[in-house]
C-alpha positions in Angstrom: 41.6 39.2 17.1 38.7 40.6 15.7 39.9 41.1 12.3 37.6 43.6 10.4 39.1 43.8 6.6 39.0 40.4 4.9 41.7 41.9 2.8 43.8 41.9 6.0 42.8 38.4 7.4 43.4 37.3 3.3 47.0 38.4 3.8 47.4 36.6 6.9 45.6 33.0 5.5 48.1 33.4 2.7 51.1 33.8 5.0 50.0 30.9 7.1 49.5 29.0 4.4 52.9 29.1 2.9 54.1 28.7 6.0 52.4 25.7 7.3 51.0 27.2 9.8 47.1 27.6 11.3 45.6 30.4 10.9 43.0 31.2 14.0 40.7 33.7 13.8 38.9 35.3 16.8 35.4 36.5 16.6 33.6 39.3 15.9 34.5 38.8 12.5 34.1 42.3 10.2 33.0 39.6 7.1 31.6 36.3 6.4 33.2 33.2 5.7 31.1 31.7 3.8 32.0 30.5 0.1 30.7 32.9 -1.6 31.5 35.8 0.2 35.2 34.5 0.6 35.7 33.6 -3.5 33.9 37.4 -4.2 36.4 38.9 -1.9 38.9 37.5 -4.2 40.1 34.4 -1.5 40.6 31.8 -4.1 43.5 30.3 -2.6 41.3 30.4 1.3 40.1 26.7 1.1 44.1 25.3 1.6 44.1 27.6 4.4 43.6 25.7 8.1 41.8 28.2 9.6 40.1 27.9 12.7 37.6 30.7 14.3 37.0 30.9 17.7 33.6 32.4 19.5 35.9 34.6 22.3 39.9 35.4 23.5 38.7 33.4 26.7 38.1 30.1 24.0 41.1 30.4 22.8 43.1 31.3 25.6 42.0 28.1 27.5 42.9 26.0 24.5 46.1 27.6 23.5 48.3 25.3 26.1 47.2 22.6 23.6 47.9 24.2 20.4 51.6 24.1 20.6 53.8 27.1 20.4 52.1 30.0 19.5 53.1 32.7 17.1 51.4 36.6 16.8 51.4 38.7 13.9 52.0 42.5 14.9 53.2 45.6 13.2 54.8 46.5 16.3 57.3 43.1 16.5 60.8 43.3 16.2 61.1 40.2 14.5 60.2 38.7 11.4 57.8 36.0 10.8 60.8 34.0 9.3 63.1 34.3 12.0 60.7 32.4 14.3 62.1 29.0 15.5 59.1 27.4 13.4 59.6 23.3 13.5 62.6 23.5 15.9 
C-alpha cells in the first residue's frame, strides 16, 4: 500500500513472481511504471510479474472477495511467506 522505493516493490514483484502469485499495488505510487523508468531502476525481470495497481484501499477492498485468498507481506508477521497454505 503506497509503496514509495521501487527497490522495495522490486523485491516484492520478484517474490510474487517465483511464487506464482499477483502482485497488487495500491496507489500513490512513490515511482512510475512505465518501461523505461522500470528497466532504469534495474526491473528487468518486472514484465513476468502480474502486477496489478489499483487507484485506492476502498478499490481494492471491494474487489478483494473475488480475488481469492489473500496474502500480506509485513515485517511484523510471524510467519513466513512459505509456510502459507498457497494452492491448498
Amino acid at each position: 500500500m503506497h509503496p514509495e522505493i521501487h527497490w522495495n516493490t522490486g523485491n516484492a514483484g520478484r517474490t510474487s513472481l517465483a511464487a506464482g502469485a499477483t502482485l497488487h499495488l495500491i496507489e500513490p505510487l512513490g515511482f512510475s511504471l512505465d518501461e523505461r523508468e522500470v528497466k532504469r531502476a534495474g526491473l528487468d525481470y518486472w514484465e513476468h510479474v502480474d502486477v496489478r495497481v489499483w487507484p485506492s484501499w476502498d478499490a481494492f477492498e471491494r474487489e478483494l472477495p473475488a480475488l481469492g485468498e489473500p496474502f500480506f507481506f509485513s515485517t511484523k508477521s510471524s510467519r513466513l511467506l512459505w509456510d502459507a497454505p498457497l494452492g491448498a
